[in-house]
Structures are given as structure tokens and as C-alpha cells.
C-alpha positions in Angstrom: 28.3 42.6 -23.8 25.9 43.8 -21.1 24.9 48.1 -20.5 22.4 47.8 -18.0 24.2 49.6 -14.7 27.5 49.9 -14.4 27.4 50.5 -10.9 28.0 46.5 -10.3 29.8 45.2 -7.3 31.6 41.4 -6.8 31.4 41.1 -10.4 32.7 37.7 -11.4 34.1 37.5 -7.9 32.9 33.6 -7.2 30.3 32.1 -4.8 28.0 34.4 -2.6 29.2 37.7 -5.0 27.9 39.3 -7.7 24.3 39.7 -7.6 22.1 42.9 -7.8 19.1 43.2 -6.7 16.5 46.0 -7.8 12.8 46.7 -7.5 12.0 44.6 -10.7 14.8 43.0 -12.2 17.4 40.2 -10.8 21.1 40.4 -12.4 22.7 37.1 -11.5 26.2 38.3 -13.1 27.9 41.4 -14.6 28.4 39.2 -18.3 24.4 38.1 -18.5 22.9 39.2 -21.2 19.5 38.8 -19.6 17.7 39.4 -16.0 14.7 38.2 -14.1 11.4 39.8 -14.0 10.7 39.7 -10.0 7.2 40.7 -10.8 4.8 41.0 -14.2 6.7 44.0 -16.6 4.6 45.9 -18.5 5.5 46.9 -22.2 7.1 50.5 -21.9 7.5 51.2 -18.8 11.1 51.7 -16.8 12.4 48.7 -15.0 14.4 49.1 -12.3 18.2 46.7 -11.2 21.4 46.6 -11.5 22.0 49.8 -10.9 20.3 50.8 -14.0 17.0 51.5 -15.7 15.7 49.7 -18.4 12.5 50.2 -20.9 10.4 47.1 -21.8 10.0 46.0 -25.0 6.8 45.6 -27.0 5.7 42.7 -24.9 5.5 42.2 -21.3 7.3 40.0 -19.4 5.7 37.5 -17.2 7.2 37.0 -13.8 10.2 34.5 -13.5 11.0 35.3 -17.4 13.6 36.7 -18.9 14.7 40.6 -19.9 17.1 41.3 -22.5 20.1 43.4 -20.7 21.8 44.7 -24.1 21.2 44.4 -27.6 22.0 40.7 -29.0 22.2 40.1 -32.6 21.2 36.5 -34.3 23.2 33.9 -34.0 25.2 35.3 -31.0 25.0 33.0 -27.5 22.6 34.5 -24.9 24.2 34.3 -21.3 22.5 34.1 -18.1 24.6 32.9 -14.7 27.9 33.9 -16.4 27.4 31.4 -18.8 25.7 30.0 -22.1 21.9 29.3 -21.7 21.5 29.3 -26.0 21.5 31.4 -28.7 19.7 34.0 -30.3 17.2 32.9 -33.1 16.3 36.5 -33.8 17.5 39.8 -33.4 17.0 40.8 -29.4 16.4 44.5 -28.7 17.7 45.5 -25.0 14.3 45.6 -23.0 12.6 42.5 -25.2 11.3 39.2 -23.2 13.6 36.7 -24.3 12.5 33.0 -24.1 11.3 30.6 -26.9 10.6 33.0 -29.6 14.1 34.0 -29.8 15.9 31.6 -27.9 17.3 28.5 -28.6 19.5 25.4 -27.7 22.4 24.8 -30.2 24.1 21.5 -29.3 26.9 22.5 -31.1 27.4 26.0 -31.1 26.4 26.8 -28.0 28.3 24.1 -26.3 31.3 24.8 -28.8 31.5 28.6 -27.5 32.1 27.2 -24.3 34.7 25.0 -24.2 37.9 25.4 -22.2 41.3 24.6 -23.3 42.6 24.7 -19.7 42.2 21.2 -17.6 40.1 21.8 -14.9 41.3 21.4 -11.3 42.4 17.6 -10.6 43.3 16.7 -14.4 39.5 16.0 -15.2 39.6 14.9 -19.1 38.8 17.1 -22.3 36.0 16.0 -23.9 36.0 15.3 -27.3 33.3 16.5 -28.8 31.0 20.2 -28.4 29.9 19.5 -24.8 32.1 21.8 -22.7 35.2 19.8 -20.1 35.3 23.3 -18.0 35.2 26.7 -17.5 37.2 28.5 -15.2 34.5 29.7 -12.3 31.8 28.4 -11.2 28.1 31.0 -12.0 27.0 33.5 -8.8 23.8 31.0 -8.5 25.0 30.7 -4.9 24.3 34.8 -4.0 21.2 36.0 -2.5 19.8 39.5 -2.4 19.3 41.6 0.7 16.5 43.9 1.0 14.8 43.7 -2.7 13.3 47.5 -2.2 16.5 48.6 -3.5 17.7 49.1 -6.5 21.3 49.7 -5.8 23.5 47.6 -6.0 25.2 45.3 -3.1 28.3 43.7 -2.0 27.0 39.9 -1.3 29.1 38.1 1.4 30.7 34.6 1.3 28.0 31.9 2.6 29.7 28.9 2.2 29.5 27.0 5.0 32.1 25.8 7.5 32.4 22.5 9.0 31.5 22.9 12.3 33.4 22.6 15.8 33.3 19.1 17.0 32.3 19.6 20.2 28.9 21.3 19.0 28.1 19.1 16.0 24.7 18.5 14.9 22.4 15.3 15.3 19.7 13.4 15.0 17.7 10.8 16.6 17.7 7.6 14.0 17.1 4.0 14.2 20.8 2.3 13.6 20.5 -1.3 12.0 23.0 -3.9 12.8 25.5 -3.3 8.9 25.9 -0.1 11.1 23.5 2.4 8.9 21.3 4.9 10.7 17.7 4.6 9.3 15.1 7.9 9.8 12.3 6.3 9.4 11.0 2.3 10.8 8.7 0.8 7.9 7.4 -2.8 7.9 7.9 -3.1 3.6 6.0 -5.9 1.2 8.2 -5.9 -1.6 6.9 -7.5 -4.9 9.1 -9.1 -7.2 6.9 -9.4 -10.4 4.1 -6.8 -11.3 1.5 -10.6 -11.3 1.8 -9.4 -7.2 1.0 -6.3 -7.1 -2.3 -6.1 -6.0 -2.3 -8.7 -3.4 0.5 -6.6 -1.7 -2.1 -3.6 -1.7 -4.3 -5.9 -0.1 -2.5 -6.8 2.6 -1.0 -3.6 3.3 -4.9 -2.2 3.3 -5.0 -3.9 6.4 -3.0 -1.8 8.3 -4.4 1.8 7.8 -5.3 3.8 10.5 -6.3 2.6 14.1 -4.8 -0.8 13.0 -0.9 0.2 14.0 -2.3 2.2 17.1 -0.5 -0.4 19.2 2.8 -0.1 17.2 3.9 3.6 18.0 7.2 2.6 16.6 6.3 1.9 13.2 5.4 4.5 10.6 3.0 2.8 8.6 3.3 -1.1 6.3 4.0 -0.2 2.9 3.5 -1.9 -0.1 6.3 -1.2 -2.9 5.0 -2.3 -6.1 5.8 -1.9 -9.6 5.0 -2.6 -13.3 8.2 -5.1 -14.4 9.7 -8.4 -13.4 9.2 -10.8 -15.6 9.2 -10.4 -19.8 12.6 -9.3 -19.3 16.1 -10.6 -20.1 17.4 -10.8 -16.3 20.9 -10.8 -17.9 20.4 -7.3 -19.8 21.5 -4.1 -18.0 17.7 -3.4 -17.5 17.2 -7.0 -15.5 20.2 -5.8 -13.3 19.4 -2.4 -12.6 15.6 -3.5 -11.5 17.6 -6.1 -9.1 19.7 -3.4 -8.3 16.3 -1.2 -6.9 14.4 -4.0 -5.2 17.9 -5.0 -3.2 18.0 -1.3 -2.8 14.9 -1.1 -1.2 15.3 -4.5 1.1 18.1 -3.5 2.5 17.4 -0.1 3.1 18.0 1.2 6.9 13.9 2.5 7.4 13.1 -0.8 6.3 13.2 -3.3 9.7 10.6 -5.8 8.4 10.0 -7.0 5.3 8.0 -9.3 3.1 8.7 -10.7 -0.1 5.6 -11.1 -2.2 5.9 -12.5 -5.9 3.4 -14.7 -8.2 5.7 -17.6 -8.6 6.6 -18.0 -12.1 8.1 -14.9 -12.7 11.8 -14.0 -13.6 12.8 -12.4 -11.0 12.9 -15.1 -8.4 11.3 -14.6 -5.0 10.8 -17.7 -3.5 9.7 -18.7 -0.1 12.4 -17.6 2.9 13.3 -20.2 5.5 16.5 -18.7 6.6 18.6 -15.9 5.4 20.4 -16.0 2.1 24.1 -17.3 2.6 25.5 -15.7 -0.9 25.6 -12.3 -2.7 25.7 -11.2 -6.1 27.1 -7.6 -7.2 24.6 -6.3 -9.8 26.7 -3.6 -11.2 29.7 -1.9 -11.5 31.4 -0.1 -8.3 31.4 3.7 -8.4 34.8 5.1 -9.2 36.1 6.7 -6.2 33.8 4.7 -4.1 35.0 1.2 -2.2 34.5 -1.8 -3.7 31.4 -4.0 -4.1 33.8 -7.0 -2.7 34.8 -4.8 0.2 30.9 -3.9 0.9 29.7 -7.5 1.0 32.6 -8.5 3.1 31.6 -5.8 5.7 28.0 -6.8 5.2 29.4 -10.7 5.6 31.1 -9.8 9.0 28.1 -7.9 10.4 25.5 -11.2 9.4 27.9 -13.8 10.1 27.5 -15.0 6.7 30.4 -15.6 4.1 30.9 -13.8 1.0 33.6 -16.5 -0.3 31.7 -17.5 -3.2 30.9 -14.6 -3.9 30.8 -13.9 -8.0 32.1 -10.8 -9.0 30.9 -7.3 -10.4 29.6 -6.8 -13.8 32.3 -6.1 -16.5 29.3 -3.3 -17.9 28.8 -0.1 -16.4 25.2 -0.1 -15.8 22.7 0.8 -18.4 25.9 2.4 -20.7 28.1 0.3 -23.1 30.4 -2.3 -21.6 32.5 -5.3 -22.5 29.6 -7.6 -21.6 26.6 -8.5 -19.4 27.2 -9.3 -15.9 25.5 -11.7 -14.0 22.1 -12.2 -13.9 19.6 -13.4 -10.8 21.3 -16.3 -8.4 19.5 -18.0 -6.4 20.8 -19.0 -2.8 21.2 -22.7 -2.7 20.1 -23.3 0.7 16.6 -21.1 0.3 16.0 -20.9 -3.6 16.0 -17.3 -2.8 17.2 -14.8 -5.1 20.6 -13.8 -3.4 21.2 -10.7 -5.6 17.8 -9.4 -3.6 18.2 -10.6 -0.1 22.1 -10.6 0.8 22.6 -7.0 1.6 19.8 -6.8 4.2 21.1 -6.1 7.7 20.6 -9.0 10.0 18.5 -7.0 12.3 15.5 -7.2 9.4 12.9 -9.6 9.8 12.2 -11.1 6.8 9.5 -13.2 5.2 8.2 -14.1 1.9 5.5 -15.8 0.0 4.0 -16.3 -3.5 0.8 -16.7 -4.2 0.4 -19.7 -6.8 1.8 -21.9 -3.7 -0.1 -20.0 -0.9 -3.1 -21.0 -2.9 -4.4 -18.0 -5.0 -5.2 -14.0 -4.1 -7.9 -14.6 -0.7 -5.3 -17.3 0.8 -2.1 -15.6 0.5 -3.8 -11.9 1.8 -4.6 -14.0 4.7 -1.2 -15.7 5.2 0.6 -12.0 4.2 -1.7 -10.2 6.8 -0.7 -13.0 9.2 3.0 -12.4 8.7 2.7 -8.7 8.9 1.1 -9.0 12.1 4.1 -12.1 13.3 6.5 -9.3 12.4 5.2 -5.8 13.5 5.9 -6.2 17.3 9.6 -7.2 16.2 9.5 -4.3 13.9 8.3 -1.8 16.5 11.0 -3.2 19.3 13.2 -0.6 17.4 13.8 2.6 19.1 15.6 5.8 18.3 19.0 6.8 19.5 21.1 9.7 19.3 22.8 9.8 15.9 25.8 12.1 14.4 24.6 14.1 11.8 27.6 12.2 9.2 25.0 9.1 9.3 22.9 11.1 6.9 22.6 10.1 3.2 20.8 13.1 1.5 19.3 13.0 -2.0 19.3 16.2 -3.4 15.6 16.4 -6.1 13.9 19.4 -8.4 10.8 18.6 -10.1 8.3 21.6 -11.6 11.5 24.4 -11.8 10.9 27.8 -12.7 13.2 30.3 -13.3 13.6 30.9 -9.8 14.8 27.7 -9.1 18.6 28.5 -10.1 18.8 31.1 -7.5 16.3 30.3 -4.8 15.7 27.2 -4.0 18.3 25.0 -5.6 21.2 27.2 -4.3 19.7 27.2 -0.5 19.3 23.1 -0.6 23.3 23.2 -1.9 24.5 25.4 1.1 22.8 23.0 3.2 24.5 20.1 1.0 28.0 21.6 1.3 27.2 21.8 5.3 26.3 18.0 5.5 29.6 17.0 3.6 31.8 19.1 5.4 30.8 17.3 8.5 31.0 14.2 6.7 27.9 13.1 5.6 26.8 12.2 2.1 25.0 13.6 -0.3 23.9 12.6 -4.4 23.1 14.7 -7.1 21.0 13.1 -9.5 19.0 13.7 -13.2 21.7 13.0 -15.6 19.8 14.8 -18.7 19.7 17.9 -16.5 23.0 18.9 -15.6 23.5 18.5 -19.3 25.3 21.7 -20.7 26.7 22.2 -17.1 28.7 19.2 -16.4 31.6 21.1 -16.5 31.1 22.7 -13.5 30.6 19.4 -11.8 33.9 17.1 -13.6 36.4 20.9 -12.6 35.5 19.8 -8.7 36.1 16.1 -9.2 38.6 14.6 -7.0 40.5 12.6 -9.9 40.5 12.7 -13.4 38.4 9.1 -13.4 35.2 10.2 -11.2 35.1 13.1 -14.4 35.2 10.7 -16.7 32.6 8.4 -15.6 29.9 11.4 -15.5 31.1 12.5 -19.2 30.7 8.6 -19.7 27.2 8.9 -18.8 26.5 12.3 -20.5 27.1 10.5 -24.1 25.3 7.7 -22.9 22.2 9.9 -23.0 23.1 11.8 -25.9 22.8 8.6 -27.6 20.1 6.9 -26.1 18.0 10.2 -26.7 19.0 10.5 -30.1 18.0 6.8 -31.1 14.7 8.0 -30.1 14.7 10.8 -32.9 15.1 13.4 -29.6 17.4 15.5 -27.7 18.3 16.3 -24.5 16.7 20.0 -25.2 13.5 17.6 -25.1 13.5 17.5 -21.2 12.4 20.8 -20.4 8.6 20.6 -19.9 5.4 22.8 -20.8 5.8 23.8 -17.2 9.1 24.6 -16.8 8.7 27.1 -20.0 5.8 28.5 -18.1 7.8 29.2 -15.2 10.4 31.1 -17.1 13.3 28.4 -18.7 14.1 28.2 -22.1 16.4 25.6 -22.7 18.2 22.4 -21.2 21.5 24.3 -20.8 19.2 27.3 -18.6 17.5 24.5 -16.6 20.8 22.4 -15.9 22.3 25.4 -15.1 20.1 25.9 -12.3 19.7 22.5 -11.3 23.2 21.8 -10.4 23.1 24.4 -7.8 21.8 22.0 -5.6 25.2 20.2 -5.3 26.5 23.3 -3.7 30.2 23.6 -4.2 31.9 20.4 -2.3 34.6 18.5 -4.3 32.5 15.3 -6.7 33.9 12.5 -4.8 32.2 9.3 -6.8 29.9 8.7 -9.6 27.0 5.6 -9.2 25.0 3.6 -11.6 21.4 3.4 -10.5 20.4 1.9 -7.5 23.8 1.5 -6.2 24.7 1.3 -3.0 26.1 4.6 -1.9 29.2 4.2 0.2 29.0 5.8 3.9 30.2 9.2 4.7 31.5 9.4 1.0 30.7 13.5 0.7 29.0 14.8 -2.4 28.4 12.2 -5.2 26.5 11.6 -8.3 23.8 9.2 -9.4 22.9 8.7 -12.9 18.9 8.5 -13.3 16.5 10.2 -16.0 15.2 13.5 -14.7 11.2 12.1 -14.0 11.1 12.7 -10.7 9.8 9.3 -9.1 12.4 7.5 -11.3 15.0 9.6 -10.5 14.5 9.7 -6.0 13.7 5.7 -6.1 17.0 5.3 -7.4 18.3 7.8 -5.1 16.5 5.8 -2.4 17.5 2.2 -3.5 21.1 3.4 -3.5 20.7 4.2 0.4 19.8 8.2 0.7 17.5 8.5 4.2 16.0 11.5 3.8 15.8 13.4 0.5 14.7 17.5 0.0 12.6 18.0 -3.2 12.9 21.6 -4.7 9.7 22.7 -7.0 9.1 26.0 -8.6 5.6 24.9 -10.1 4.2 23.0 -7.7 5.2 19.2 -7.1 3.1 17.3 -4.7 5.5 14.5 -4.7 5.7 12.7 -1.6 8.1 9.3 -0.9 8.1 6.1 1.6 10.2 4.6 2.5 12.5 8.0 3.1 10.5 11.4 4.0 10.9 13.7 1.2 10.9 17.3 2.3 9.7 19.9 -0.4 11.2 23.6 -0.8 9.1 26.0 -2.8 10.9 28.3 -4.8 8.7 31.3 -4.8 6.0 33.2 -2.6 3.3 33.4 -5.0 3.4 29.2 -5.3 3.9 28.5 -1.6 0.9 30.8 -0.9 -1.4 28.7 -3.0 0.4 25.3 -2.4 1.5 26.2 1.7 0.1 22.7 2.3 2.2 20.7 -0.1 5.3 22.9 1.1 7.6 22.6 4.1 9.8 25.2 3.2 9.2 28.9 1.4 13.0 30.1 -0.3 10.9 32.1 -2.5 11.6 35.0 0.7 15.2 35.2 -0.8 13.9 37.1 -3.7 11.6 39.2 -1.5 14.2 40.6 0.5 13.2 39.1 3.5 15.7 36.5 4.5 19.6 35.5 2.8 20.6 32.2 0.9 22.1 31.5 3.8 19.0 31.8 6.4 16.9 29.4 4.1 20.1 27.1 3.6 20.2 26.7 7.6 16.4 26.1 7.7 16.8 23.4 5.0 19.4 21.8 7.0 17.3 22.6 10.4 14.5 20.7 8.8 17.2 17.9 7.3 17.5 17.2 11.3 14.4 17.2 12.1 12.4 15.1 9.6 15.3 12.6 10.5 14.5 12.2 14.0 10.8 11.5 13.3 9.3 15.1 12.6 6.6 13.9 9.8 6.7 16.0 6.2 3.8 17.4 4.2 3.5 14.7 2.0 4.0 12.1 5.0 0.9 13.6 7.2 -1.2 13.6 3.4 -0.1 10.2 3.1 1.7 10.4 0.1 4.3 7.8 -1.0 3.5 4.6 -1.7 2.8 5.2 -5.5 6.0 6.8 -6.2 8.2 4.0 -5.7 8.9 3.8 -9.8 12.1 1.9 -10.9 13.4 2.7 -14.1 12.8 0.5 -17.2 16.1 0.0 -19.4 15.8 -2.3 -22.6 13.0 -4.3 -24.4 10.1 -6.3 -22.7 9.3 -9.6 -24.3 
């Protein structure tokens, strides 16, 4: 296995143990093969960590890449976090850079090697095939390094965090909507139903830029949330419900109090004209495992409206956008409006509400006038609203990476999980998201479920995108991009790796389809969405999540409405060029400067305070409306 330094401490010793720290080189775990280059190594000279010295191989190694620890021969697996990143394509010399040129991703092999016979805590379920069930500790990607001018090693302490004494606990001040949700933000929304209506919204929400809302200090900004579907669709097919699913998402969310309906008229996805609030409710999808009931949901929504769920129809029989016994129900409208129900019955009552299509408004000019109109009916409703003190369990976190580099897995992504684990454990939610990339590492994510079924539903979901990958002539090794490479990953099983370390280490309490509704207080969960970052937090959004914390090693400038999006950068070199896309810096846990658990308490500092109104980065650029991207399942016609 591993020579470099034997002088290791904590090794294999669990969370917040086991890392050294040296001048040049980052050892994440006394069985990696490999370290990481803290700066640019230069072919021959002496690198320093780990307690040991080691000489660079014929070519450098860029910063964030990877150094060979020991000698590994071809065909032998190529660890990094404890665990199996890939496997060696070529000889690897101790010293050499290891990334594409000699590793790679073996979806058998790899996964094969690390498969555990033992059932993971709480009976989770074997799999069947390569992909790994479990394995018996969880990698040190939760450790930080103290001072990084020394190359000795040292003892790191525990930094998991502890629920907090009640008489001290942490809030925020939020907007709290009458289905008893706590919203962060208070956005007047036009919502299109068809694509045909897109641009009209834009019009109307034009409108309001700038000195327009001056006299509406409550109200951060009328958004238009448009998108590129809604009619050529089966509304039946899983995709038909899961785009359902988003919009509902959105129209109910908590920072939405007003909203306006715009569609074309003809399209499938109904969105007629509102006269009074739908009476009915249709469940789109499947309840999460471990989660309450759809049924119970509406008929808590039902008692907070005054409106009556009895005829309710129930759930889907299918899972989602995964293989089921059959198609559930498609779009309903509300006999009493002609509204589509599916869309409109989850929205608090406290939400003003109108709607309009433009073939009977009377073409483009005519309904900008009667949607500009209604905006300006609405906004002094809207603006009414008021923030309260909150308790800090209210929050829904989504939990996002987008541009990772190899500092990601022990940086950023670690910090935003300490924070995580300290919203759960005083009873909050949070959701893990990007199904392809915890790929190769959903084992360490089914050994903390809470019963064997919440495991099985995420390995559910896992083949699903094997599958669906592989009809495409792909796989799931395909997600990396050009600028993750850059940054220093190799494979999906390296960038997964990393990626779950922003679920922290709290038990997995449910697993979701997209879009759906995330049940209060619930703890740490799981959302299945592709990793493309807009897809992936509109989901996140649509399923309820109020505030979401976007790690990025490269450089994302991704911004979201109606939920703030704070952005971590992973490194100092990227912050310094990209400080005003940033709100955060962990990259100062590699540069010695502060712990994991200092940037995890300013992630969770700056959770608070976005929530009670302090703006983002992306929210003072303006950034947000564009991103609102639902994801497209299925064939158009």
C-alpha cells in the first residue's frame, strides 16, 4: 500500500481524524495511494507531507492534482479518501501525477473491489450487481488541516457538530405563510405554463425593474419563471408529471406570496383563468419513503385553506421518472375554475393569485397590459407581508456543487456538511441532490439510512441512471466535465466521492422524486435530479428548499430566485479572481488559516443571515431569473 511517512496520526480513526498536512502535499488518509498538490510541483524536486518526503516524477503536477504516494502497478485500484477513485491504466511510479493518463473508471472492477459482505447499519440492502451496498467507515473528507507551514503531522479533532441548548438556539427572521412554512424571501412570481408564454411574462415583469418597486420595500423584486416545455408532451408520461410536479413546486413555494399564472391558451398543461381558488388536488408522484404521505400533506394543506381533499385521487403507482407499474394521473382541472388543480392546490391561502392567457386577453400588447395591471392589484397585498422571528428548524436547505476541483472533497463540500449536520440536529432539513454524482459512493449514503427501504429507493434510482445513461451509448464516468479534469478529478467515483461530503454525516432519513414536496423538519434527505446545476437546485427549489449554499471550485456564477443561493469557493487562488461572484472563501482551510469547523460555522452564520433578508452575490448582480430550468424526461411530440 502507501510509504510516504509513517509518522501518520488518527489513521482510519473516522470523521475529523486522519489528515496530514505538509508544505506541498495533502494526505486525506493513511491507505491513499495518492495526495494533493497544494501548490504547482515541479518535476524532481522534494515534496514535502505526511510526514515524508517525496520526489516528483518526470512531469509536474498542477495544483489541485494528484501525486502518486507508492508504486501502483496496472490494473491495481488507485485509492484516494480511503477508498476506490479507479484503476491504474499504466504502471504509476511513486512521485508521478496521476490523473487521466493513467487513471481510469472501471464500472466493474473498481466497484467490484469494493463491495462489502457486511449489511450496513439499519439492514440497508446488498446490491446485486458491481456497485458497492457499503463499506465499513465513512472517508476523513470531514478533517481539516491546522497550520499548513508544517509538514508534520497532526492529531485532527472531532468537529461534528452538536445540537445546541434550547435555550440559546439559532434563528432567523422569515416570512411565515398560512400552510405554516417560513419563507426567506417575499417574491411577486409570473409563472408560465407553456413555453408559447414566455416572453410576454418577460414583458410584464420588465415593468418592474428598478425605481418601480421603490414603494414596495417588502418585496424583493417580480419575477418571471419561464421555461422551454409544456405542451408537445404526453401529460400522462412521467415527464408530463414531473414538469407539473416543478411548476406546483414553485406556486406554492413559501417566498412566493403573489403569483400570476400566465399561459397561451391552447397548450397542455392547462392554465386557465382563476376566479377563485382551486377546490381539488392531485398528487403527481410517488411519496418519499420515510417521508408522510402525499394524502396526509393535502389534508394538512385542506385544513389550513378550508378546502376539502375528499376527492382527492390518489398518488401515482410509478416512482417518478424510474420504472413503475403504470402512469399516474395526468393534469385535472378544478371543476369550479377550469384550473389545473395539480398546479394550484398546494398554494397557501395567504397567496394572492391571478392568472391569464393571452389568446383570450387578446394577443401579446393586451395581456402585458392586463398582466402589468394585476401585478400592480397584487404588489401592495404582497408587500403587507412582514418578517418575524423564526426558529432556525423552519429552514429547508439545498445542499449544490457545480465547477468542483479537487479541492472540493475537502474544502468546501466538507464545511457546507458540518453546517448541514448542525441544521438537522436542531431539526431542520436538508437535501442532497445530483444523483449521477454520488455514483460510486452511495454506499456511504444507504450505511446511514434509517431503514432498509429509504436505501433501497436511492439504489432504485442509481440503476435508473445507469440505464438511462447507457441507452444513450454513455456512462455515468461521462459526467465529469473538461473543468472538473482541469481542476484536478479524474473520474465519477473521485468526484462523487467528494460531492457527498456535503451531506455531512446525519442519518438519510427519506429519498424524493423531483420536485417533491419535502416534508418539514424531516433532517437530511435525498433528491434525485441530474447533476446540471440549474436542473438539479430548481428541483431542489420546487420540492420546498428556502435557501440553498452552492459550492464551486472552478468558478460558478450561478445565482437563483425565488430562493437566495449562497456560493462557497473552494480555493484562494479562485475566490481572489472571482471575490465578487463568492460569499464565502473555504479555500483558507488548505492555507492553514482557519479549521473545517470555522468555515462550517460561517456557512451556517451566513445560512441565517441570507434567510432573514441579507442579499447574496448573485442576488445584488441580479442573477436568477434564467436559472429556473425544469428537467425534461421523455419524448416531445
Amino acid at each position: 500500500m502507501r510509504e510516504f511517512g509513517d509518522e501518520m496520526i488518527g489513521r482510519g480513526s473516522g470523521p475529523g481524524k486522519g489528515v496530514v498536512v505538509g508544505v506541498d502535499v495533502l494526505v486525506l488518509n493513511g491507505e491513499d495511494d495518492v495526495g494533493i498538490a497544494l501548490r504547482e510541483l515541479s518535476p524532481g524536486e522534494a515534496a514535502s507531507g505526511g510526514g515524508g518526503v517525496v520526489t516528483v516524477g518526470p512531469q509536474a503536477v498542477p495544483r489541485g492534482h494528484k501525486i502518486a504516494l507508492s508504486d501502483v502497478g496496472r490494473g491495481a485500484p488507485v485509492r484516494k479518501y480511503g477508498q476506490v477513485i479507479g484503476m491504474a491504466t499504466s504502471d504509476i511510479a511513486r512521485g508521478d501525477h496521476v490523473h487521466g493518463h493513467n487513471l481510469a473508471f472501471d464500472d466493474e472492477a473498481a466497484l467490484a473491489l469494493r463491495r462489502d459482505t457486511t449489511p450496513p447499519p439499519g439492514g440497508a440492502p446488498q446490491r446485486d450487481e458491481a456497485t458497492p451496498s457499503a463499506v465499513t467507515a465513512q472517508p476523513d473528507i470531514t478533517a481539516q488541516p491546522e497550520a499548513a507551514a508544517q509538514p508534520e503531522a497532526v492529531a485532527q479533532p472531532d468537529v461534528a457538530p452538536r445540537p445546541a441548548d434550547d435555550t440559546a438556539r439559532p434563528t432567523f427572521r422569515g416570512y411565515r405563510r398560512a400552510d405554516g412554512r417560513v419563507g426567506t424571501r417575499n417574491y411577486l412570481a409570473i409563472l408560465t405554463s407553456v413555453n408559447c408564454s414566455a416572453s410576454t411574462a418577460k414583458m410584464i415583469a420588465d415593468q418592474f425593474r428598478g425605481a418601480a418597486l421603490d414603494e414596495f420595500p417588502n418585496v424583493d423584486g417580480v419575477i418571471a419563471l419561464t421555461h422551454t416545455s409544456g405542451c408537445g408532451m404526453v401529460p400522462e408520461s412521467e415527464g408530463g408529471r414531473m414538469l407539473l410536479r416543478t411548476l406546483r413546486g414553485h406556486a406554492a413555494h413559501p417566498n412566493v406570496s403573489g403569483l400570476l399564472v400566465l399561459g397561451l391558451g391552447c397548450e397542455m398543461v392547462p392554465g386557465a383563468a382563476l376566479s377563485a381558488r382551486s377546490g381539488g388536488s392531485v398528487d403527481l408522484g410517488m411519496p418519499a419513503i420515510g417521508a408522510p404521505s402525499s394524502d396526509a400533506e393535502n389534508a394538512a394543506g385542506a385544513a389550513s385553506s378550508g378546502t376539502d381533499t375528499a376527492g382527492s385521487r390518489p398518488p401515482s403507482a410509478g416512482p417518478g421518472p424510474g420504472p413503475g407499474p403504470g402512469p399516474g394521473p395526468g393534469p385535472v382541472a378544478d371543476p369550479a375554475t377550469g384550473v389545473d388543480a395539480g398546479l394550484l392546490a398546494s398554494i397557501p391561502a395567504d397567496t394572492v393569485v391571478r392568472s391569464l392567457t393571452i389568446q383570450e386577453s387578446g394577443g401579446v400588447r393586451a395581456t402585458v397590459r392586463a398582466g402589468v395591471a394585476a401585478v400592480r392589484e397584487m404588489l401592495p397585498r404582497v408587500n403587507a407581508r412582514e418578517r418575524e422571528e423564526c426558529d432556525v428548524s423552519e429552514l429547508v436547505l439545498g445542499l449544490e456543487c457545480g465547477g468542483s476541483d479537487g479541492y472540493s472533497g475537502v474544502t468546501a463540500n466538507p464545511a457546507l456538511g458540518w453546517a448541514s449536520d448542525r441544521l438537522v440536529a436542531l431539526g431542520g432539513a436538508s437535501v442532497l441532490a445530483e444523483t449521477p454524482e454520488v455514483y460510486g459512493a452511495e454506499h456511504l449514503l444507504t450505511a446511514r439510512a434509517t431503514e432498509p427501504a429509504v436505501a433501497r429507493r436511492l439504489l432504485d434510482r442509481i440503476d435508473w441512471w445507469r440505464d438511462y445513461v447507457a441507452a444513450g451509448g454513455g456512462t455515468l464516468d461521462n459526467n465529469p466535465s473538461p473543468g472538473n479534469k482541469a481542476g484536478g478529478l479524474t473520474t465519477i467515483l473521485e468526484k462523487s466521492l467528494g460531492a457527498v461530503a456535503k451531506g455531512g454525516t446525519a442519518p438519510l432519513s427519506a429519498v424524493y422524486e423531483y420536485a417533491e414536496p419535502i416534508a418539514p423538519k424531516a433532517g437530511f434527505t435525498f433528491m434525485d435530479t441530474p447533476g446540471y446545476d440549474p436542473v438539479s437546485v430548481t428541483g431542489m427549489v420546487a420540492g420546498g428548499a428556502n435557501v440553498v449554499v452552492f459550492t464551486t471550485g472552478r468558478g460558478s456564477v450561478f445565482g437563483c430566485r425565488p430562493t437566495p443561493s449562497i456560493k462557497v469557493a473552494t480555493n484562494t487562488p479562485m475566490y481572489a479572481v472571482m471575490a465578487e461572484d463568492m460569499d464565502v472563501n473555504a479555500g483558507v482551510i488548505v492555507d492553514g488559516t482557519a479549521s473545517l469547523e470555522d468555515v462550517g460555522r460561517q456557512i451556517f452564520d451566513r445560512i441565517l443571515a441570507v434567510a432573514s433578508g441579507e442579499p447574496t452575490v448573485s442576488e445584488d448582480l441580479g442573477i436568477g431569473a434564467e436559472e429556473f430550468i425544469p428537467w425534461h424526461v421523455g419524448a416531445v411530440t
